[in-house]
C-alpha positions as CSV (number, residue, x, y, z in Angstrom):
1,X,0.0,0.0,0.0
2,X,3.1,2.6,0.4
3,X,3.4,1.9,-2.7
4,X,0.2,3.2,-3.8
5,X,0.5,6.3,-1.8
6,X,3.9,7.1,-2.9
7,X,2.7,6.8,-6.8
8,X,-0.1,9.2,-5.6
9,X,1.9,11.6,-4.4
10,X,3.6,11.9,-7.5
11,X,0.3,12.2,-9.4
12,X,-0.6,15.1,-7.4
13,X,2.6,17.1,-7.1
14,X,2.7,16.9,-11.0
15,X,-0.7,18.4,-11.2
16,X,-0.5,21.1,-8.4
17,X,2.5,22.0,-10.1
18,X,0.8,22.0,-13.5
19,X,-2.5,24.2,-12.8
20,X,0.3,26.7,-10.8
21,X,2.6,27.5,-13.9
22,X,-0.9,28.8,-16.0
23,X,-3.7,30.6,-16.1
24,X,-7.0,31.8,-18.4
25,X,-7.1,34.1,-20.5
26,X,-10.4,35.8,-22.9
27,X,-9.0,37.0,-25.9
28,X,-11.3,38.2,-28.7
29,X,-14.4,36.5,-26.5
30,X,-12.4,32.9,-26.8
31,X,-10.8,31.8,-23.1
32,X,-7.9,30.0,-23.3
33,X,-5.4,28.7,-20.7
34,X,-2.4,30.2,-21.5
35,X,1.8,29.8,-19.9
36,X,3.4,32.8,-19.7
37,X,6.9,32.5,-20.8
38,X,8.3,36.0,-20.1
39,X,6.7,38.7,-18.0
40,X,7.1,42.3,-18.3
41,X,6.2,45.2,-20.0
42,X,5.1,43.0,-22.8
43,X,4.6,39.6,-21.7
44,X,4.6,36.8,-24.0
45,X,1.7,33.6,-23.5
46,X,1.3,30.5,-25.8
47,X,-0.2,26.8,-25.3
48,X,-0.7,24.1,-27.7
49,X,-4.7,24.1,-28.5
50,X,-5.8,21.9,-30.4
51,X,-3.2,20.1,-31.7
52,X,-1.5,23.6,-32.8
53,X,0.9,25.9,-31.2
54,X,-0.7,29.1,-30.3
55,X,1.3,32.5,-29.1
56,X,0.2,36.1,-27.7
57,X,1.5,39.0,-26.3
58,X,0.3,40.8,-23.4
59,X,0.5,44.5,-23.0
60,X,-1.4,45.8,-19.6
61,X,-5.1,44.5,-20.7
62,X,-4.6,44.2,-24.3
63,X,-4.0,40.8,-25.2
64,X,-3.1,40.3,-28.9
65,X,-2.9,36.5,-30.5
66,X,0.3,36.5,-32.9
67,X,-0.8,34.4,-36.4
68,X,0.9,33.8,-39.1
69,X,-1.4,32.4,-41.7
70,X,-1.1,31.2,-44.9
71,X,-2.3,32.6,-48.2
72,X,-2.3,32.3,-52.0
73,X,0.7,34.2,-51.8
74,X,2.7,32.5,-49.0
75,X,3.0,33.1,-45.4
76,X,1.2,36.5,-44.5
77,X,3.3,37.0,-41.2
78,X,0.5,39.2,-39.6
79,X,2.6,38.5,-36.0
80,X,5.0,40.9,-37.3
81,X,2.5,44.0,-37.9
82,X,1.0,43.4,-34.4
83,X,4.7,43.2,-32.7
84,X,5.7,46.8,-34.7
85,X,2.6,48.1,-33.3
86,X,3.0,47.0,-29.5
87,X,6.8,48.1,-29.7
88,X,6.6,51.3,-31.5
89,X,8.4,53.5,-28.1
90,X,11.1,51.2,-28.4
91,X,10.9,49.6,-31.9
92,X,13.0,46.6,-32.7
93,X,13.7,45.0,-36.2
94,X,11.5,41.6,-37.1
95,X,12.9,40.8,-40.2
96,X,15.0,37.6,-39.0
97,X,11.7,37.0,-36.4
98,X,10.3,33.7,-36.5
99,X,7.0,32.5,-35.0
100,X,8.5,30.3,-32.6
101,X,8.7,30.3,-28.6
102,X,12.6,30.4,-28.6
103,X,12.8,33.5,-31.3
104,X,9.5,35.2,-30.0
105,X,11.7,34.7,-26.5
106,X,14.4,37.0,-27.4
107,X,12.1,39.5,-29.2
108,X,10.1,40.0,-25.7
109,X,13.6,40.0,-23.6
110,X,15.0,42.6,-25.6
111,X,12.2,44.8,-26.2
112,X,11.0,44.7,-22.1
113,X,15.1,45.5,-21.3
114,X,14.6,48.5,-23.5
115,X,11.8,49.8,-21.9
116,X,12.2,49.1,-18.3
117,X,15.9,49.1,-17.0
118,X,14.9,47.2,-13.6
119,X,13.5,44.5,-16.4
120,X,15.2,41.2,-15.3
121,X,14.9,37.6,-17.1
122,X,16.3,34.3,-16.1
123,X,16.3,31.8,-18.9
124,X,14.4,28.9,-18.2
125,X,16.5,26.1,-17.7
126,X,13.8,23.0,-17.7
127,X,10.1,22.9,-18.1
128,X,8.5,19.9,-16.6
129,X,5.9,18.4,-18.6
130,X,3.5,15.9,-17.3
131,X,0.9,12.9,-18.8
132,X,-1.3,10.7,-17.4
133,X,-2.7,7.8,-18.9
134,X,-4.6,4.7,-18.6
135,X,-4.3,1.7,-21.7
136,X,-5.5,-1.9,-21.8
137,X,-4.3,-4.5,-23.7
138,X,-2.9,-8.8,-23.9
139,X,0.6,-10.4,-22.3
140,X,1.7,-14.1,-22.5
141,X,3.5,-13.3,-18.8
142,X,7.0,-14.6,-20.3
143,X,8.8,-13.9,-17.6
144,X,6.2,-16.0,-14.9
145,X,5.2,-19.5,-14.8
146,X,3.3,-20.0,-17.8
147,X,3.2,-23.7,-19.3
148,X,0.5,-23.2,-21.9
149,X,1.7,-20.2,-23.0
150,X,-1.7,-18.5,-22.2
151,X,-2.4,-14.5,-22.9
152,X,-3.9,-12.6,-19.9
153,X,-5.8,-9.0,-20.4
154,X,-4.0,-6.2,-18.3
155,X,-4.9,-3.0,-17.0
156,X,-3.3,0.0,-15.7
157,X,-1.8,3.6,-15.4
158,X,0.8,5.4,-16.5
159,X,2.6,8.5,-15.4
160,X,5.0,10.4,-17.1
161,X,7.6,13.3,-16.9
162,X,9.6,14.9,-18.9
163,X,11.7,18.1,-19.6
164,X,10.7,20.3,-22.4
165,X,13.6,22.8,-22.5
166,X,17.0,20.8,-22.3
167,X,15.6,17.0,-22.9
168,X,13.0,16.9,-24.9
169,X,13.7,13.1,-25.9
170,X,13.9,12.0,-22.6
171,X,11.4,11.3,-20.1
172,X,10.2,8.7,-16.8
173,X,7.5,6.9,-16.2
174,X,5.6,5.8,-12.8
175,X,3.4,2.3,-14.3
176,X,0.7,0.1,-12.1
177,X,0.2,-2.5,-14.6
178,X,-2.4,-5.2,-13.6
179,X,-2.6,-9.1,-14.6
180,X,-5.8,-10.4,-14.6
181,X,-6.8,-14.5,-14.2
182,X,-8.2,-16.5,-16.5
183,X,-10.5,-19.6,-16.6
184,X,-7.5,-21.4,-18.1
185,X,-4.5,-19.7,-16.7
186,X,-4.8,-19.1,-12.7
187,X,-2.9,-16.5,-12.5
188,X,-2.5,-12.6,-11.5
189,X,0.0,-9.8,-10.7
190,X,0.2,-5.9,-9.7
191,X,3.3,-4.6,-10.8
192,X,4.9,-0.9,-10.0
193,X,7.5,0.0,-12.4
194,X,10.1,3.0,-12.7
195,X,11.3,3.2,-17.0
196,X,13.3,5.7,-18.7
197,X,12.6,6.3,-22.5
198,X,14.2,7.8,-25.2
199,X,11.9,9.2,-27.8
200,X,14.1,8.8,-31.6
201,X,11.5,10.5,-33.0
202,X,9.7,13.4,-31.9
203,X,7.7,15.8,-33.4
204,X,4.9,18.0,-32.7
205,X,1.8,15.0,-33.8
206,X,4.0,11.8,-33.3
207,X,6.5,9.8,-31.2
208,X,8.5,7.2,-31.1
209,X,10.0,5.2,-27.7
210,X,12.0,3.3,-27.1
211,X,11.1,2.1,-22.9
212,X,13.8,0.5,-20.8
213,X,12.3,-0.5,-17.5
214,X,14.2,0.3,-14.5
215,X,12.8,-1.4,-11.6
216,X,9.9,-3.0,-10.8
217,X,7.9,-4.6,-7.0
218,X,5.3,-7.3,-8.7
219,X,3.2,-9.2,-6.5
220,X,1.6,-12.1,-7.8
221,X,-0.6,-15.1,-7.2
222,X,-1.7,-18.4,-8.9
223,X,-3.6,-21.8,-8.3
224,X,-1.8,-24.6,-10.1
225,X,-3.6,-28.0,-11.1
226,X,-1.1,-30.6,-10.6
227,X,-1.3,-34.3,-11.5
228,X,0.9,-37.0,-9.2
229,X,2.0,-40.5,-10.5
230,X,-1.3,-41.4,-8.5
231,X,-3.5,-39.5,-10.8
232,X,-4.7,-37.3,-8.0
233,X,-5.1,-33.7,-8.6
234,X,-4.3,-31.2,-6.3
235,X,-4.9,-27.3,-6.7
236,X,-2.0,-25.6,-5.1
237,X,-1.9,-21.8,-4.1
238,X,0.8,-20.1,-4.2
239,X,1.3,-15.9,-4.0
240,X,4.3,-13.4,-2.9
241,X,6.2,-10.6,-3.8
242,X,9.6,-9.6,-5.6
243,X,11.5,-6.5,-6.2
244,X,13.9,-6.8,-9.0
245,X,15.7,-4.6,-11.9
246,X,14.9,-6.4,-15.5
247,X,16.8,-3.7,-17.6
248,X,13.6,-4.6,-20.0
249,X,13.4,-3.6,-23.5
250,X,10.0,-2.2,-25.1
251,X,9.0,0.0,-28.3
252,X,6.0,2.3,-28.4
253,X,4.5,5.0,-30.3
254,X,2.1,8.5,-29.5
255,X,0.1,10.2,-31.9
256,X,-1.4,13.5,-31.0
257,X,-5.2,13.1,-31.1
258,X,-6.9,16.1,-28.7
259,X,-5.5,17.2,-25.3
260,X,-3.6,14.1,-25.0
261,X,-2.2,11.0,-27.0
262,X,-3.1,7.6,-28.3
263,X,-0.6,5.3,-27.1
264,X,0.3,2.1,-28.4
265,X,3.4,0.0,-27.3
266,X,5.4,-3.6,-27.1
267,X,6.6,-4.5,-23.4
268,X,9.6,-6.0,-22.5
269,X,10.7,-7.7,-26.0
270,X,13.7,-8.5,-24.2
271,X,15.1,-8.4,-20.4
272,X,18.8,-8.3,-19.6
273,X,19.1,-9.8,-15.7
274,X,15.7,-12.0,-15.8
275,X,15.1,-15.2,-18.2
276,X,11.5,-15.4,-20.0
277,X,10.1,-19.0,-19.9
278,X,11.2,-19.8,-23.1
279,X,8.1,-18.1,-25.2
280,X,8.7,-15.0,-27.2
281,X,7.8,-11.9,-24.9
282,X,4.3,-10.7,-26.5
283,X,2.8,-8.0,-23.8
284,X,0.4,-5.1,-26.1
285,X,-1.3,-2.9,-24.9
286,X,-3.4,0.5,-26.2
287,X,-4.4,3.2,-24.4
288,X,-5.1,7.3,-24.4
289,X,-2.6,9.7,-22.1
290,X,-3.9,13.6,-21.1
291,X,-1.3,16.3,-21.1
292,X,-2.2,17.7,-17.2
């Protein structure tokens, strides 16, 4: 159970801190909940809404959306007229200015230094970024006990962090992954789990992971039907519980759909300090994750 409460904890530390670094904003009679990445004279907000990276800037009670939207004739860079306009006591040149949160950055730093001299910035040096999601799916159980190489349906949760400034590629994940029984295959497991995971691809709609679980505390149970040179058959019970550090290797994928991501991934294909029971590893599971 302090297992539970420890993976809780987590849950709502990522949130708190979450719902703290934003707020809502009504801009022309939309609301959106906006981060603010600098603060000043003119502050600069942005979010990803719906599926698409959106950016304003703030000056006293005007709020502004910056677009740049595309026409018959190419890019129509309307961000840059608004900027000229917002900046014109201290004007600054937008011809190398590109509509993205690092350039729009330096644009807001240096214009708010211009106009106020007590103006300070500190660069951001990470961003944490957290998801939590639940998925579903099939396992053989490679790994347990499994003589009839019988697939179980499994449940859980997953939560995940990750850095957006410095490692964008990298993240951890918290899992509760549950076994459940069978009329065929007695057998069941709750498993905590601590992976790292290195995204080779990442982009703005899809990624790709590869998952090396860490560490794991599995508890497990299972009623065996055994037959003796008699021909008796006994049912023998057996549960406990084991901590152990598989250095297991998984694949999955995320594709952007909403406020969140379809999820689909391949478990522990291979383990490096535990033996499988001599099946191929097949543990699949789908599922949805929320950006909180």
């Amino acid at each position: 159970m302090k297992y539970l409460h420890t993976l809780f904890a987590f849950l709502m530390l990522g949130c708190i801190a979450t719902v703290q670094a934003q707020q809502q904003y009504t801009v022309d009679g939309q609301t959106y909940t906006l981060k603010t990445e600098v603060d000043g004279t003119l502050s600069l907000l942005w979010n990803s809404i719906n599926e698409e990276y959106r950016y304003f800037a703030k000056q006293g009670s005007t709020i502004a959306e910056l677009k740049n939207t595309r026409g018959a004739d190419g890019y129509q860079e309307e961000f840059k007229d608004v900027l000229k306009l917002l900046t014109k006591d201290a004007p600054l040149s937008t011809d190398k200015l590109k509509l993205t949160l690092t350039g729009l950055r330096e644009y807001f730093v240096a214009y708010n230094k211009k106009v106020d001299p007590n103006f300070t910035y500190e660069a951001i040096k990470f961003r944490i970024q957290t998801r939590l999601g639940v998925f579903a799916g099939m396992s053989n159980n490679a790994y347990f006990y499994n003589p009839n190489n019988e697939y179980l349906p499994s449940l859980g949760i997953d939560f995940e962090l990750m850095d957006e400034v410095q490692l964008r590629r990298h993240s951890v994940v918290f899992q509760f992954k549950q076994l459940i029984e069978s009329s065929n295959y007695k057998f069941s497991s709750s498993q905590l789990s601590f992976s790292y995971r290195f995204k080779f691809v990442k982009s703005e709609k899809f990624d790709a992971f590869v998952n090396v679980k860490a560490a794991t505390f599995t508890s497990v149970s299972r009623n065996e039907i055994i037959l003796d040179n008699n021909g008796e058959i006994s049912d023998i019970y057996g549960s406990g519980t084991s901590f152990q550090v598989p250095g297991a290797f998984g694949i999955g994928f995320d594709y952007k759909l909403g406020n969140g991501y379809i999820t689909l991934a391949y478990h522990d294909i291979v383990a490096l300090t535990i033996d499988n029971n001599g099946e191929t590893p097949v543990d699949i599971t789908l599922g949805y994750k929320l950006n909180l």
